[in-house]
N, C-alpha and C positions, 0 to 999 in steps of 0.2 A: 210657245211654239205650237205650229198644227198643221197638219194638210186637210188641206178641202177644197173641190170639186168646186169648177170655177164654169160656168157654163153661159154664152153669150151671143151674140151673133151679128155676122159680122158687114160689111157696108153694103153688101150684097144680097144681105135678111137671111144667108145659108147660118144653120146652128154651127156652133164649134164647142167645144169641150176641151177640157186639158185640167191637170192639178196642179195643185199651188202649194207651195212651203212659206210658210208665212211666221216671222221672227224677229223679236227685238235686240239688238245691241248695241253698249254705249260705244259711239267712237272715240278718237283719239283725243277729241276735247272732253268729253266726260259724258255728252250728252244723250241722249236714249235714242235709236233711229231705226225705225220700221224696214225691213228687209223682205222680198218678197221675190221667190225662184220659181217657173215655171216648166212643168212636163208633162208629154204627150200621155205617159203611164202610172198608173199609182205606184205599182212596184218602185219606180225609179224614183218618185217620189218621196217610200217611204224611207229609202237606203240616203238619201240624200238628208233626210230629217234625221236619221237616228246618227249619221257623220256629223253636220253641225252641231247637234246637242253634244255630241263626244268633243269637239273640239273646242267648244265653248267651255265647256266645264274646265278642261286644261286649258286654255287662254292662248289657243293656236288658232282662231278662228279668225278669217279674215273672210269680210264678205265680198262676194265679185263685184263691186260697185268700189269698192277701195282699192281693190287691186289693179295694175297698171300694164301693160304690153311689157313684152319680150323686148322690145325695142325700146321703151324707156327705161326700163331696169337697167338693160345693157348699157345704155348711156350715162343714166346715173353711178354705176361701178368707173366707168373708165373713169368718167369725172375725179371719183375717187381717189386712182390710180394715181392721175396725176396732180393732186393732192397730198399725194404721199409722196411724190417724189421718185419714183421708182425708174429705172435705168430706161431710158428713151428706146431703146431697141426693143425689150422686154412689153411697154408700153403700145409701139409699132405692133408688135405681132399681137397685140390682143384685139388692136383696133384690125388689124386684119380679117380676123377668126371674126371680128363682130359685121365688119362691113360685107365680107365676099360669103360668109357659110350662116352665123348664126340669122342677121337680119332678113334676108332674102326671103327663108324658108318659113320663120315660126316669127319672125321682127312683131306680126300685128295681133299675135295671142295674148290674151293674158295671163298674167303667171298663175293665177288661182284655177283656169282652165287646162292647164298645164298637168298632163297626168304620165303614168308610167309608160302605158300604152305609145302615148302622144310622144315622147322619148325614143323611143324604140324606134317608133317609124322615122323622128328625125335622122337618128343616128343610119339606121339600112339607107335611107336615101342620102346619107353624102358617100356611105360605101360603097355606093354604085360607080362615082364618079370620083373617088377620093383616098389616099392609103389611110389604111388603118394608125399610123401612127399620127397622121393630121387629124382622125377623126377624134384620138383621145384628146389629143391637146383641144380642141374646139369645145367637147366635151366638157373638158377641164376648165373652161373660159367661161363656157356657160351657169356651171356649177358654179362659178365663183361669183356672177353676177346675182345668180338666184341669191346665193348667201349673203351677199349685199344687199337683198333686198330684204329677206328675212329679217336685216339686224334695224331696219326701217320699220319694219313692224306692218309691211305692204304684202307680205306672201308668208303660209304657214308651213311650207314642205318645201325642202330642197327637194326635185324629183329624181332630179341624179342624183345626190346622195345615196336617196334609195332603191335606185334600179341599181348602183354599185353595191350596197348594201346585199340586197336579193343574192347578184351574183356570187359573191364571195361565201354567201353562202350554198350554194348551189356547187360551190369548187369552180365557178369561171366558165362551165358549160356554153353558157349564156353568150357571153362574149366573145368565142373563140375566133369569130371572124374579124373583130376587132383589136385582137390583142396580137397579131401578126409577131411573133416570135421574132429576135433578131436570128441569121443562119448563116453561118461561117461558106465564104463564096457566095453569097447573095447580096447580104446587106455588110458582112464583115469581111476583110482582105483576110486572108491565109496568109500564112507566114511567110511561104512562097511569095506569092502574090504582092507582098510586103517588100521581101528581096528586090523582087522585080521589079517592083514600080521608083524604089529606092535608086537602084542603079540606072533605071532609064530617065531619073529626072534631069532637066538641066541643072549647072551649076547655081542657078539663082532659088532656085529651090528644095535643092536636095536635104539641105541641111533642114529646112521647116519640116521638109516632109517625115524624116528620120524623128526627129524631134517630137513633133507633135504623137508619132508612131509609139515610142517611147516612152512620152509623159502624161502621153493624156490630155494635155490641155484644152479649153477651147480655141476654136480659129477667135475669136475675141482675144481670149487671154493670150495666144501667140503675138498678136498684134499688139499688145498694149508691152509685151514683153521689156525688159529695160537691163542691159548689163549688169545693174548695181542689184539687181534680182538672181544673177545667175551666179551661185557659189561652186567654181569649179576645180576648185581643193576637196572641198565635202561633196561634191557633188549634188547638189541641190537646186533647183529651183524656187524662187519663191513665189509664188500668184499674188499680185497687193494692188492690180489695175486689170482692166482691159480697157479695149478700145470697141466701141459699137459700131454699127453700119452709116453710122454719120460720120466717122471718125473721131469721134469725139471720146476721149478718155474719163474712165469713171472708176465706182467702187467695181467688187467683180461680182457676177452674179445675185451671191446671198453671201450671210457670214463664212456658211461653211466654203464660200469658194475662194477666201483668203488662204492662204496654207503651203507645206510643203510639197516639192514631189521630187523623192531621190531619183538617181539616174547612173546608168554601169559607165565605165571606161569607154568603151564604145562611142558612146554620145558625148563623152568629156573629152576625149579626143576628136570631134567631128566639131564642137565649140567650139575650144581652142584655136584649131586655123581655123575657124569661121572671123572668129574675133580678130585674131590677127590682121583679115581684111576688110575688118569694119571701119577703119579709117578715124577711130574714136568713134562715132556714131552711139550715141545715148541707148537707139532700140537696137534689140536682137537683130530684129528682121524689118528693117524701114524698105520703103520703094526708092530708087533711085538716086530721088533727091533726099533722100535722107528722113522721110514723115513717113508717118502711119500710112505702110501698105492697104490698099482696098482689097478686100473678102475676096471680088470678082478676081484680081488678078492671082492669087494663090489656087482658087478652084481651076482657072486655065491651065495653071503649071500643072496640078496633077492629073487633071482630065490627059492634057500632052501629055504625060508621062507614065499614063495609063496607055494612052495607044502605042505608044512606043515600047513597052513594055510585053506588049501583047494579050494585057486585061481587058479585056473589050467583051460587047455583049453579043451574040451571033449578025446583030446589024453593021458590026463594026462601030460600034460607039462605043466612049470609054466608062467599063462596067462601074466606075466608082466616082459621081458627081459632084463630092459633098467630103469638105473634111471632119466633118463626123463620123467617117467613115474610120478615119483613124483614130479616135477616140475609144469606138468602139472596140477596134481590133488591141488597144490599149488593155480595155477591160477584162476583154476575152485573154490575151496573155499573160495579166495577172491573176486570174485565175486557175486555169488551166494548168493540171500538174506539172511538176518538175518534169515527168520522164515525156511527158506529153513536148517537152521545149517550152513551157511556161513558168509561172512565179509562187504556182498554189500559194495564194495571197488567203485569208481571211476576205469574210463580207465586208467586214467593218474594217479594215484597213484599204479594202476595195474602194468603200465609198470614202473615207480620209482623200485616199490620193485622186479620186474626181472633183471631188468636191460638192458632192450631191450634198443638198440641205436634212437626210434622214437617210434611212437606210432602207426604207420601202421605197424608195426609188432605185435604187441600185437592187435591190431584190426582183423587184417588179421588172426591170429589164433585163437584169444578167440572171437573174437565179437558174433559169433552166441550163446554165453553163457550168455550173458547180459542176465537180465531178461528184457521184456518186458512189459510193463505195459496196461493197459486197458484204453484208451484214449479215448471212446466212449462218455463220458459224455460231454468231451472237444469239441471235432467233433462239438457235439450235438449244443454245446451254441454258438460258433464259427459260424455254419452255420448257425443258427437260426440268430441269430447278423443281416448277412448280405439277408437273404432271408425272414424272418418272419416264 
């Protein structure tokens, strides 16, 4: 390896100057091949010589002639994706995250120009125009394409990884714009607000709405719902299907989204005559003609049953868009103490009845709901112990 001072001149007889990093390694067939990067400064020159020899020696070095755009990486993962087989909805939203946010903006970098900095400003510039929880999920699309390309042997550095990395050590500083906290009456219904929207739904609704309110489900997993899943002796649910935005029924989410989720008297009585006028009917909650309700028509019921209710946001539109909205308020009231009108649930029984694949995701979005307790007396005895 070496830098040296490369001086020339150019079709116009003006001098020019600039320095060179000049490097061999074998590529992916085995064979030796000349490497050669160019910069306006030596300094930047030498910082870039003493990173490839570091990365060479540990076998992370990929040189920019190997590596590929933003926009083929991202293509090569989906490919992937669906290769593996993975639930067509889940699929849908990644090619979204690739076509409308990731492509557009960074599609024609390459991933080895691809740096922390270069991150950062992706991520500020879709917050301008984007919620922070779109931004993570894109994010999270992204990373997952870089790490596919990583196991190619095409790119040395996840660069998210490590701007998450940084953060989490920094305590999250970093991303506070981006981490948009969930906030009881914002993005979660109050209990009230729960009541209310409960009693102002129509009768073709009501019961989902309570339901879902109650168990957490996803609007997939309601949809995919089936009687022979509903034990209303033991009160239970079981998750063993949903139904996606094609309607097309499948596994559920990930393993962990198989599973139980109990349920009080309240909702075992709000089934029961529900059932009774289901006509036989296979699912819980079919449309009319007896198939897999579509997504749009359950967001209209509760969007109407949000105005009717008088949950609206100062424009008069209905404050709550999205039945995730009730999953959340799920989460929030099992954890949420007893005297508070909750279920003080455990993390980990938390994440059991959503169904989250680990418990850093149920951390990562409810943690700042845990209740905190007053540890002062402990402090107290603790430090007394060792100090007097």
């Amino acid at each position: 390896m070496s830098v040296r001072k490369r001086i020339w001149k150019n079709s116009k007889g003006e001098v020019r100057e600039a320095w060179v990093v000049s490097y061999a390694k074998r590529d992916k067939d085995g064979k030796r091949k000349q490497h050669i990067e160019t910069f306006e400064r030596k300094k930047d020159a030498d910082a870039r010589h003493d990173q490839i020899r570091t990365d060479i020696r540990s076998g992370t070095h990929i040189a920019p002639s190997e590596s590929i755009t933003v926009r083929a990486a991202t293509e090569l993962w989906l490919e992937a994706c669906q290769s593996r087989h993975l639930n067509s909805q889940t699929i849908a939203q990644y090619e979204t995250h690739a076509r409308i946010h990731i492509i557009p903006l960074i599609g024609e970098q390459r991933l080895s120009d691809l740096t922390l900095a270069g991150v950062r400003a992706f991520e500020d510039r879709m917050l301008l125009d984007r919620s922070g929880a779109l931004v993570r999920k894109v994010l999270t699309s992204l990373s997952s394409a870089i790490s596919d390309a990583q196991e190619r042997g095409l790119v040395a550095r996840n660069v998210v990884t490590d701007l998450r990395r940084n953060r989490r050590r920094k305590g999250g500083k970093a991303s506070s714009r981006a981490n948009g906290k969930l906030q009881a009456g914002v993005h979660i219904p109050t209990p009230q607000e729960i009541t209310a929207i409960i009693q102002n739904a129509s009768p073709s609704c009501r019961v989902v709405i309570a339901v879902a309110a109650f168990t957490g489900l996803r609007a997939s997993e309601l949809r995919g719902l089936r009687w022979i899943d509903v034990d209303l002796k033991k009160r239970e649910l079981h998750v063993r299907q949903r139904a996606d935005r094609l309607n097309v029924i499948g596994a559920p989410k990930s393993d962990a989204g198989t599973r139980t989720v109990p349920f009080g008297a309240p909702i075992a009585k709000i089934l029961s005559e529900h059932k009774l006028k289901s006509g036989g009917c296979e699912l819980v909650f079919p449309n009319p003609e007896g198939a897999i309700v579509r997504l749009t028509s359950l967001v209209k019921g509760l969007k109407s049953a949000c105005r009717r209710a008088g949950v609206v946001t100062p424009e008069r539109k209905a404050k709550y868009t999205g039945l995730h909205c009730l999953r959340h308020f799920y989460a929030s009231w099992s954890i949420n103490r007893v005297v508070d009108g909750g279920c003080g649930l455990p993390a980990k029984v938390v994440q059991e009845r959503l169904g989250h694949a680990n418990i850093s995701i149920t951390l990562d979005t409810y943690g700042h709901l845990f209740p905190r307790g007053d540890d002062s007396a402990i402090l107290d005895a603790a430090e007394g112990a060792l100090l007097g």
